[in-house]
C-alpha positions in Angstrom: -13.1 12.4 23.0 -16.6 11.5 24.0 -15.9 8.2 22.1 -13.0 6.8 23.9 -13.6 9.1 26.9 -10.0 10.5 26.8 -8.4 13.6 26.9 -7.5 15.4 23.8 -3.7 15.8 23.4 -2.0 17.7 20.5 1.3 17.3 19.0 3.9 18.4 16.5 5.3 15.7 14.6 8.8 16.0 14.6 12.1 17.9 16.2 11.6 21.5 16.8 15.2 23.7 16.3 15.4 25.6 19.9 14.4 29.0 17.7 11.1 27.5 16.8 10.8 25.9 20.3 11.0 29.4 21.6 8.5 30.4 19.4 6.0 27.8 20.5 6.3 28.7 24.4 5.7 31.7 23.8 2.5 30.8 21.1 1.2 28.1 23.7 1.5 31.4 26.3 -0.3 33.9 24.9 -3.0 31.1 22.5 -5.8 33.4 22.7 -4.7 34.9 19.1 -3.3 32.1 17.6 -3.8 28.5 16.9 -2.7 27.2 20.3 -6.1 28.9 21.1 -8.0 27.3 18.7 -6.9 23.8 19.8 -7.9 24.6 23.4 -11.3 25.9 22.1 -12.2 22.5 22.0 -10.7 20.5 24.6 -7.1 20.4 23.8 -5.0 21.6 26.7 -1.4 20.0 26.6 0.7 20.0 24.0 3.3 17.7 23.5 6.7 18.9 21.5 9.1 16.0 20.6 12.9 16.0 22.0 15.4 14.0 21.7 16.1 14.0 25.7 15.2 10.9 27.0 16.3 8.9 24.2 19.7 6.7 24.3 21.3 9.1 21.1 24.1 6.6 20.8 22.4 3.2 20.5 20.6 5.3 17.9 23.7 6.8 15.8 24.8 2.6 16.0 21.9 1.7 14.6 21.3 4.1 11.8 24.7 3.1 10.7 23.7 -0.5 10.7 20.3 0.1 8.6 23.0 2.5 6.5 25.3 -0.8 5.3 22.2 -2.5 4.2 20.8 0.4 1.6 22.8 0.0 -1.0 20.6 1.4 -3.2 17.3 3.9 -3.3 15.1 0.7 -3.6 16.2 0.0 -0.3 15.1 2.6 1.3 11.4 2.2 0.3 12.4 -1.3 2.0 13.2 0.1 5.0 11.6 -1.3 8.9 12.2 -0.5 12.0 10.4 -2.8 14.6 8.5 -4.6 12.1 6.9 -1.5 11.0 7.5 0.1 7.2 8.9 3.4 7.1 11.1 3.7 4.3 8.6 5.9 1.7 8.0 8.2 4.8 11.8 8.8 5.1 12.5 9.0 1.3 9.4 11.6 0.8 10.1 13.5 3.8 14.1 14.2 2.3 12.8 14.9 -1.0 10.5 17.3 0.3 12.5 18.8 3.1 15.5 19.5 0.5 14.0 19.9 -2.4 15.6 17.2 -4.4 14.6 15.1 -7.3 16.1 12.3 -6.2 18.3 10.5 -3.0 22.2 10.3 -3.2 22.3 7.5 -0.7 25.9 8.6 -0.1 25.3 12.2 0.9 26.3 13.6 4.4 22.7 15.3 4.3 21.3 12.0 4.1 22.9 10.7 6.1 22.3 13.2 9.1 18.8 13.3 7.7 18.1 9.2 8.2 19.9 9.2 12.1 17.1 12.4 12.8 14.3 10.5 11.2 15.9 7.2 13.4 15.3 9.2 16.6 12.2 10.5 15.4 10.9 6.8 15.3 11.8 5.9 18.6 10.6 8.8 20.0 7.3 7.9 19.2 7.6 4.7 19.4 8.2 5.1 23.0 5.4 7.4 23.6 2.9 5.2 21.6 4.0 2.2 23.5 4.2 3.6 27.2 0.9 5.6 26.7 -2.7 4.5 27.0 -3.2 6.2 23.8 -7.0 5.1 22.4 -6.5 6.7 18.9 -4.5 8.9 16.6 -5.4 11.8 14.3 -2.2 13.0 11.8 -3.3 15.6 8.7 -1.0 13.3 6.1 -0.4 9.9 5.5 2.6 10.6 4.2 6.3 12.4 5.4 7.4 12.5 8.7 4.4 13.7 9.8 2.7 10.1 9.2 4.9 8.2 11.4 3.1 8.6 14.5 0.2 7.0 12.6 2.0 4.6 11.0 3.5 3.7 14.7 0.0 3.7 16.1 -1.2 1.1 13.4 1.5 -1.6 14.3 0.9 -1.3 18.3 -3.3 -1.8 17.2 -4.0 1.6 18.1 -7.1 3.6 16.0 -5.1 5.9 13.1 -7.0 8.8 11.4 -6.2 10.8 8.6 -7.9 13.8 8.5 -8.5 16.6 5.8 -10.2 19.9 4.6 -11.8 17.5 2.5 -12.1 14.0 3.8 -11.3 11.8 7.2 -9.5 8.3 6.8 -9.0 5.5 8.6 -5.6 4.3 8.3 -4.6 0.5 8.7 -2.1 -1.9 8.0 -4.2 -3.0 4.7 -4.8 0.7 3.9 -2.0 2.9 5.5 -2.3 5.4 2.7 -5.5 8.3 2.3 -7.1 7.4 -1.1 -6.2 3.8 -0.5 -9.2 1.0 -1.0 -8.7 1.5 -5.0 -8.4 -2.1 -5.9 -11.6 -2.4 -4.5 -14.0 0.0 -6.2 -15.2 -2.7 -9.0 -16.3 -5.3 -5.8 -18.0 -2.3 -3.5 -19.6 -1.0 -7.1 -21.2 -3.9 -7.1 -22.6 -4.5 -4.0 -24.6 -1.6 -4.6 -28.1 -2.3 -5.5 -29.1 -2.1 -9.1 -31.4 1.1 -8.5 -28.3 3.0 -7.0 -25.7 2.1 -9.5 -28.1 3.5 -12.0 -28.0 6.8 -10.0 -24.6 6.9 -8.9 -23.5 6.1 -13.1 -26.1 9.6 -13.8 -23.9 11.2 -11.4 -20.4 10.9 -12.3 -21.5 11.3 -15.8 -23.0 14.5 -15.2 -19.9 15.5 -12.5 -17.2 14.9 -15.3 -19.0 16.2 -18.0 -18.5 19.1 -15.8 -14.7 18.6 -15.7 -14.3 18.5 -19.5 -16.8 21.7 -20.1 -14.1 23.6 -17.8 -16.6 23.5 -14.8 -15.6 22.6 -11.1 -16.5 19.2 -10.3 -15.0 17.5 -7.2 -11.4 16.7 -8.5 -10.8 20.6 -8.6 -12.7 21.3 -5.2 -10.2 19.7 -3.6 -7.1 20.3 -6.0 -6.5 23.8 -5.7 -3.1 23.5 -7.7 -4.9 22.1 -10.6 -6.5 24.6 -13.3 -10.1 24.4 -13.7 -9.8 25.3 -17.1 -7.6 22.0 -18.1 -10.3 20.8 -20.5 -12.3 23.6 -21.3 -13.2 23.5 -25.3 -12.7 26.7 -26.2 -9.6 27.1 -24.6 -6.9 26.7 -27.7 -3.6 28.0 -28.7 -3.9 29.3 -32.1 -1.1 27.2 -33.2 -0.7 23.8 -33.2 1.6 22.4 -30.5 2.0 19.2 -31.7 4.4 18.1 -34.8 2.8 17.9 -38.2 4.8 14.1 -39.3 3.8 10.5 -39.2 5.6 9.6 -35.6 3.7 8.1 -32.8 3.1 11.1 -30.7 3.7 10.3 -26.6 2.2 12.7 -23.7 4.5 12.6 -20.4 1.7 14.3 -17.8 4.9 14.7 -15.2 4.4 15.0 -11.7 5.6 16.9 -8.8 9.1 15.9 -8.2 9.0 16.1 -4.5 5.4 16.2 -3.7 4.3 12.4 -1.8 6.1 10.1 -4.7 5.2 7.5 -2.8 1.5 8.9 -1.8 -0.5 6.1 -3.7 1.9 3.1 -2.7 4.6 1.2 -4.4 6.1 2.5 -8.4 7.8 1.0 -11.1 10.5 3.5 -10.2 12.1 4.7 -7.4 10.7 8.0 -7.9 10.2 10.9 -10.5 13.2 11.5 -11.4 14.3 7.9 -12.4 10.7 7.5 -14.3 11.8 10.3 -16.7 15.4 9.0 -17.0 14.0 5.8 -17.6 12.0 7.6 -20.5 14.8 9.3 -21.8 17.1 6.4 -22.0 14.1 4.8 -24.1 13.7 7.0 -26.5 17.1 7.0 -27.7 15.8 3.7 -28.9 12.5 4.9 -30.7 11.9 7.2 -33.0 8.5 8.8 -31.1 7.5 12.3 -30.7 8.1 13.3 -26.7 6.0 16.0 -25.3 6.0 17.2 -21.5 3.1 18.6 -19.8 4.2 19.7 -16.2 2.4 19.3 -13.0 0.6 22.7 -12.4 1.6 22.9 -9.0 4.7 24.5 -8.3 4.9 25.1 -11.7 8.2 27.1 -12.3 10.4 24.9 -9.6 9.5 22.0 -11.7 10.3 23.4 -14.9 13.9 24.4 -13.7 14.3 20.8 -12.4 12.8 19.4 -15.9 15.1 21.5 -18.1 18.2 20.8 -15.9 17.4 16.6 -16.5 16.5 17.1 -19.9 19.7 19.1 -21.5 21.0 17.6 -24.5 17.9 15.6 -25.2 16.1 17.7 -27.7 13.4 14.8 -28.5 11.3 16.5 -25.8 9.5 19.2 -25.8 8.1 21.2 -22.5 4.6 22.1 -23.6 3.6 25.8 -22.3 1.7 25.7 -19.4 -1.5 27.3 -20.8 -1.7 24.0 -23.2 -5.1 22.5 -22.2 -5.3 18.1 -22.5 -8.1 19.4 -25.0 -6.1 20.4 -27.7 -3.5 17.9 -27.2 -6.4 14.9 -27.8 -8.2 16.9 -30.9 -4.4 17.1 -32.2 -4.2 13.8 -32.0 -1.8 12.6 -29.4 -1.5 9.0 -29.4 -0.8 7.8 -26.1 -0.6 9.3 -22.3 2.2 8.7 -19.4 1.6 8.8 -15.7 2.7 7.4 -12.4 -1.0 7.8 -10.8 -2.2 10.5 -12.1 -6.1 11.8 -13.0 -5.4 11.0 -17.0 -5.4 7.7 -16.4 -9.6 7.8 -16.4 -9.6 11.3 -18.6 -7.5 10.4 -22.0 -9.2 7.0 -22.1 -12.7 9.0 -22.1 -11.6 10.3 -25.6 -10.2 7.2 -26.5 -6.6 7.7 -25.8 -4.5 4.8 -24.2 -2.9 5.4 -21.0 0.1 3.8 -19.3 0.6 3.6 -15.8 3.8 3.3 -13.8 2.9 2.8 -10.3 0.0 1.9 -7.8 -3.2 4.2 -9.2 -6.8 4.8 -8.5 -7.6 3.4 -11.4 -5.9 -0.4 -10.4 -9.4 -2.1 -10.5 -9.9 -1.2 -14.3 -8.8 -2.0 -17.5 -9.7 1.2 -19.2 -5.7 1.4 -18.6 -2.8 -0.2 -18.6 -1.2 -1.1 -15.2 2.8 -2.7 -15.8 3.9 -4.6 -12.7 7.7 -3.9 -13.8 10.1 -2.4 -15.7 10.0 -5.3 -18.6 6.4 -5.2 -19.0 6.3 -1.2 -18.9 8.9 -1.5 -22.1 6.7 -3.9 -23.9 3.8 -1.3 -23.5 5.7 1.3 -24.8 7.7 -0.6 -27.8 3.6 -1.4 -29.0 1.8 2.0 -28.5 0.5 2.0 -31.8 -1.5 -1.6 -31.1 -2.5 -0.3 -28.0 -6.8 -0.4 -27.6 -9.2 0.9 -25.0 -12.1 -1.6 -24.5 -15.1 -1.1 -25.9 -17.4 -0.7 -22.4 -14.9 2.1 -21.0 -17.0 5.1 -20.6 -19.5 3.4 -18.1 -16.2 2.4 -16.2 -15.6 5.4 -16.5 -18.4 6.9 -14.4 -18.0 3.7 -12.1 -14.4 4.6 -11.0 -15.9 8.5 -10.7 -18.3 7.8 -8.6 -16.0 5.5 -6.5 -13.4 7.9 -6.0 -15.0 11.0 -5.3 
């Protein structure tokens, strides 16, 4: 406020249903015990509550159905622009999310309905952006609906900020994504003088040995889902989980099914759900050993949806929950899967390979693998057993660490 010398204004982010307006009135009325009151605390005193009443609903519905003909399938989606500006992960996210799906039937009603909303949604703040002498946005997520106004803001050279508990973003057409900048860790590493990266190398070693003594480092400050006890030493089943034979044993680290897919930028896959059906479909091919360890959070939704895709397909097993990556490496598990997840710099610190299948923190390294597409993501997996982790990882490592965090 004292930057731009503006008035703060605060928002919700999408259509309210009239019971929820209702609700609001009467919050916004009575704010002194709620969080209408905190917002005015500090300078915030108009609210703005999106509605569909000065938009042309018609020209809308025409043109949803015109963007409609052109998705014929879910790639498509993550295709998707409306006035130049790419919204098509924020729309397929948001339905995920919103219904609790694993995937998008393109041909559903719900979708349908879901897409004209989110349409209208667009416009809505796309007029207000444009019509507005707006100096700057501030949205919590860079993802869902709830980024659009952001992602709006960007395109019309407005200021976009994403800000967290833990961490405040600026958001730009480069970088519209929080976390994003990853590709250029090595370069920014580097420009650090000698004297620091020494420092900042005795950091992250010391941080992540933290991690893998069960400790709290800054991965789990800010990851309240994940279990700080993950890699703790000690912590082992009394039984071995993994198969006592001579197969190449694979580690699926699955993620959220409906939790920001598309939160670190494009995939391999159109989203969870294909990745594992892509998986399945291989192994009918080779003869490996399949073992699932389930994103903690939400933990028992995810296992329904798991055991639902996975019926007849005995090949994998669902490791218990209490499993810690630990015992997995000392057992011997010979390779790692992930979209973008935080194994792709933890299993290589033991020495086991990792295989990406999507944009990930850990782009700027090679302590990984990183497949651009389907065919060289099959070439990884048909040569797991020839697959090597360079010798120098370990410092990387602590590089990447330090970057990140």
């Amino acid at each position: 406020k004292k930057l731009y010398g503006c008035r703060l204004v605060g928002y919700l982010p999408s259509f309210q249903s009239k019971k929820k307006k209702t609700k609001n009135f009467i919050l916004n009325l009575f704010s002194f015990f709620n969080y209408f009151g905190l917002y005015k605390s500090f300078g915030v005193h108009e609210f703005i509550f999106p509605t569909t009443d000065n938009l042309n609903l018609s020209k809308i519905k025409k043109l949803s159905k015109y963007l409609l003909k052109d998705i014929k399938n879910k790639k498509d989606i993550l295709k998707l622009k409306i006035e130049g500006i790419l919204i098509g992960d924020i729309f397929y996210d948001t339905y995920l999310r919103e219904k609790d799906l694993i995937t998008v039937d393109i041909k559903s009603k719900n979708f349908k309905k879901f897409f004209e909303n989110s349409v209208a949604l667009f416009f809505y703040w796309h007029n207000y952006l444009q019509n507005k002498k707006i100096q700057a946005v501030v949205v919590s997520h860079s993802v869902y609906l709830t980024a659009l106004p952001a992602r709006i803001a960007i395109q019309l050279n407005k200021k976009a900020f994403a800000v967290a508990y833990h961490s405040v973003f600026q958001l730009t057409n480069k970088e519209p994504l929080v976390w994003g900048g990853f590709r250029e860790y090595p370069k920014e590493f580097n420009i650090l003088s000698k004297s620091k990266q020494k420092k900042s190398i005795l950091e992250a070693k010391k941080l992540l040995g933290k991690r893998f003594r069960g400790e709290k480092d800054h991965l789990y400050k800010i990851s309240n889902s994940i279990n700080v006890q993950t890699f703790l030493k000690n912590k082992k089943n009394k039984t071995n989980v993994l198969k006592k034979n001579n197969k190449i044993k694979v580690l699926i680290a699955a993620h959220d099914f409906t939790d920001a897919v598309h939160g670190m930028g494009d995939m391999i896959f159109e989203d969870m759900y294909e990745w594992i059906k892509f998986l399945i479909n291989f192994s009918k091919k080779k003869n490996y050993d399949w073992y699932i360890k389930l994103h903690p959070a939400e933990y028992d939704l995810n296992l329904h949806k798991m055991k639902n895709l996975l019926k007849g397909f005995n090949d994998f097993l669902i490791l218990p929950n209490n499993v810690s990556h630990t015992q997995l490496i000392d057992e011997g598990i010979n390779c790692a899967l992930t979209v973008f997840g935080s194994i792709g710099h933890e299993y290589p610190y033991f020495g086991v390979p990792v295989i990406n299948a999507g944009d990930n923190p850990h782009l700027g390294y090679n302590f990984n693998f990183h497949p651009k597409n389907k065919e060289e993501y099959t070439k990884l997996l048909n040569r797991i057993n020839k697959l090597k982790i360079p010798k120098n990882s370990k410092k990387k490592i602590y590089e990447f660490y330090y970057m990140k965090f």
